[in-house]
C-alpha positions in Angstrom: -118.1 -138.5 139.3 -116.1 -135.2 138.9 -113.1 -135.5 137.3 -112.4 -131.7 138.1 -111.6 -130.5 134.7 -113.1 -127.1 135.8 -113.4 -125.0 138.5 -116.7 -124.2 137.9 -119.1 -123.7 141.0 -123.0 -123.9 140.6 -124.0 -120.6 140.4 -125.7 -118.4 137.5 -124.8 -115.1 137.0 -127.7 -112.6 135.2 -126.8 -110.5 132.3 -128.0 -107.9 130.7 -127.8 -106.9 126.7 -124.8 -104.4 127.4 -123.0 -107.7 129.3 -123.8 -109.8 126.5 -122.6 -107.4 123.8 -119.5 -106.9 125.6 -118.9 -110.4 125.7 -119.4 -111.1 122.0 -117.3 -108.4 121.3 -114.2 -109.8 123.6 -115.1 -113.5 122.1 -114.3 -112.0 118.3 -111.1 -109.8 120.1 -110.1 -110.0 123.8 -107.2 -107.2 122.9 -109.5 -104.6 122.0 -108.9 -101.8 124.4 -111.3 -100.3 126.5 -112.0 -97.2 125.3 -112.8 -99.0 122.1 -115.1 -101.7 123.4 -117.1 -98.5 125.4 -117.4 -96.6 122.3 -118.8 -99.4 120.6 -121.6 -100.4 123.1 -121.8 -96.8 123.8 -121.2 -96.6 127.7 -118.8 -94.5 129.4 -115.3 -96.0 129.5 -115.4 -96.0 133.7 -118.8 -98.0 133.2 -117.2 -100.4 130.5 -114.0 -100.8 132.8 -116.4 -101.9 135.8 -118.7 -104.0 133.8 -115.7 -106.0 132.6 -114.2 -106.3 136.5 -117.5 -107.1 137.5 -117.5 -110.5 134.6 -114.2 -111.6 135.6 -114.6 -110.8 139.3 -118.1 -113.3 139.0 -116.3 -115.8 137.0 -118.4 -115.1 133.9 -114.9 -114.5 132.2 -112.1 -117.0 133.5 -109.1 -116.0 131.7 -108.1 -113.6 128.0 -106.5 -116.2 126.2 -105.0 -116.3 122.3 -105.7 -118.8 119.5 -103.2 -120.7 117.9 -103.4 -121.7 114.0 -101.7 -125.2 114.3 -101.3 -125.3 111.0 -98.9 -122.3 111.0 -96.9 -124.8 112.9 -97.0 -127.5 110.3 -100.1 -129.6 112.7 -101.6 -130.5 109.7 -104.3 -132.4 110.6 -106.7 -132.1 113.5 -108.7 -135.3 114.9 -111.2 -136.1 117.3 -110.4 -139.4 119.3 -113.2 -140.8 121.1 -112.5 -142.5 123.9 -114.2 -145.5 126.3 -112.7 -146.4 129.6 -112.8 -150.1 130.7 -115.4 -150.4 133.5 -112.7 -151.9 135.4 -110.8 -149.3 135.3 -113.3 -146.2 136.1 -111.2 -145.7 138.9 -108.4 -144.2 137.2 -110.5 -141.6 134.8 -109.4 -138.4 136.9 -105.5 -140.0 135.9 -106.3 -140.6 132.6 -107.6 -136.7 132.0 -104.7 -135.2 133.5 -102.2 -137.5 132.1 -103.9 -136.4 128.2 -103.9 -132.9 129.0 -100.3 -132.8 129.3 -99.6 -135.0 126.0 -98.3 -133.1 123.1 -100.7 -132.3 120.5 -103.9 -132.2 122.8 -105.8 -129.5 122.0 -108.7 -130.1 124.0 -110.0 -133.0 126.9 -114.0 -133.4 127.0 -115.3 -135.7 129.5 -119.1 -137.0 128.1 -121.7 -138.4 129.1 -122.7 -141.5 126.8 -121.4 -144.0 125.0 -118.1 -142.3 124.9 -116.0 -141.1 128.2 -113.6 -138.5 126.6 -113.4 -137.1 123.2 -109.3 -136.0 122.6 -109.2 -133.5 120.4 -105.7 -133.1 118.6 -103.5 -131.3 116.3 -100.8 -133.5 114.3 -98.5 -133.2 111.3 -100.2 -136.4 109.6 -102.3 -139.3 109.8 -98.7 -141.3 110.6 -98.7 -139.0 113.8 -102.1 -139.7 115.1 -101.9 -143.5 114.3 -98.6 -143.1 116.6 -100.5 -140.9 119.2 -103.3 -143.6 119.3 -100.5 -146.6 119.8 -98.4 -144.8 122.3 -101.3 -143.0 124.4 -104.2 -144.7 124.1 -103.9 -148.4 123.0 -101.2 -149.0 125.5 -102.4 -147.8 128.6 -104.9 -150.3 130.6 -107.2 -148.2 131.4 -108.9 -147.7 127.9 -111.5 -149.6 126.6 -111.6 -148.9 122.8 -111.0 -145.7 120.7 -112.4 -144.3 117.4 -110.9 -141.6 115.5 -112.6 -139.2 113.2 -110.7 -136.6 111.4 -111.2 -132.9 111.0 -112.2 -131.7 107.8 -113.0 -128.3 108.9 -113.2 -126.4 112.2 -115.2 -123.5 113.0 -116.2 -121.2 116.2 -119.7 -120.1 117.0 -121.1 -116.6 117.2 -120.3 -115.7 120.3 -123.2 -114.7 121.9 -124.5 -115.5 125.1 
């Protein structure tokens, strides 16, 4: 079952260690300008420029995005909710993953394979906030099975390198 979270085709795109470096280097800062980026992998800044249309033109890169510090904006607490569907009610999965992704506090939707269906991954002022998220969102709507919340202590992002 595809939920179509992504738009992801099956296809595999090579890269080489100039591709790779380019892409750790936009994973720490996707601002960096060009001219910067070409004198650090040391390419010309015409071959940097097409090497970088060439990754989002193969879907290799899908968007620049920014990152948001939620608790800049007082989201104190971050959980992980984990989340099983009824089996009666497999039929409304696809609902239930757009319905989540539009609920305030969401920061990420991972559909799984396992024990679990979706893992919700949210940003909260409190523990009274993601009790209240769980009652409102989850516990009342029939399609959910159970849920299990772990919280957050820490949060950290890979190395970027691909």
């Amino acid at each position: 079952m595809s939920l179509n979270l992504s738009k992801r085709e099956n296809r595999t795109v090579q890269l080489d260690e100039i591709d790779r470096k380019l892409l750790a280097l936009l994973s720490k800062n996707s601002r960096r300008t060009n001219n910067s980026l070409a004198e650090e992998l040391g390419i010309a800044a015409s071959t940097c420029l097409a090497r970088l249309n060439a990754l989002r033109d193969s879907g290799v890169i899908s968007r620049f995005t920014i990152e948001v510090d939620p608790q800049v904006l007082g989201r104190e607490l971050e959980a992980l909710i984990f989340v099983k569907i009824r089996p009666g009610a497999r039929h409304l999965m696809a609902n239930f993953a757009n319905e989540m992704k539009t609920k305030p506090g969401v920061r990420q939707l991972f559909f799984l394979g396992g024990a679990d269906d979706f893992v919700l991954h949210v940003a909260v002022r409190n523990s009274a906030d993601v009790r209240q998220f769980v009652l409102d969102n989850l516990s009342a709507n029939p399609a959910v099975a159970t849920t299990q919340t772990s919280l957050v202590f820490e949060h950290g992002q890979g190395s970027g390198e691909f």
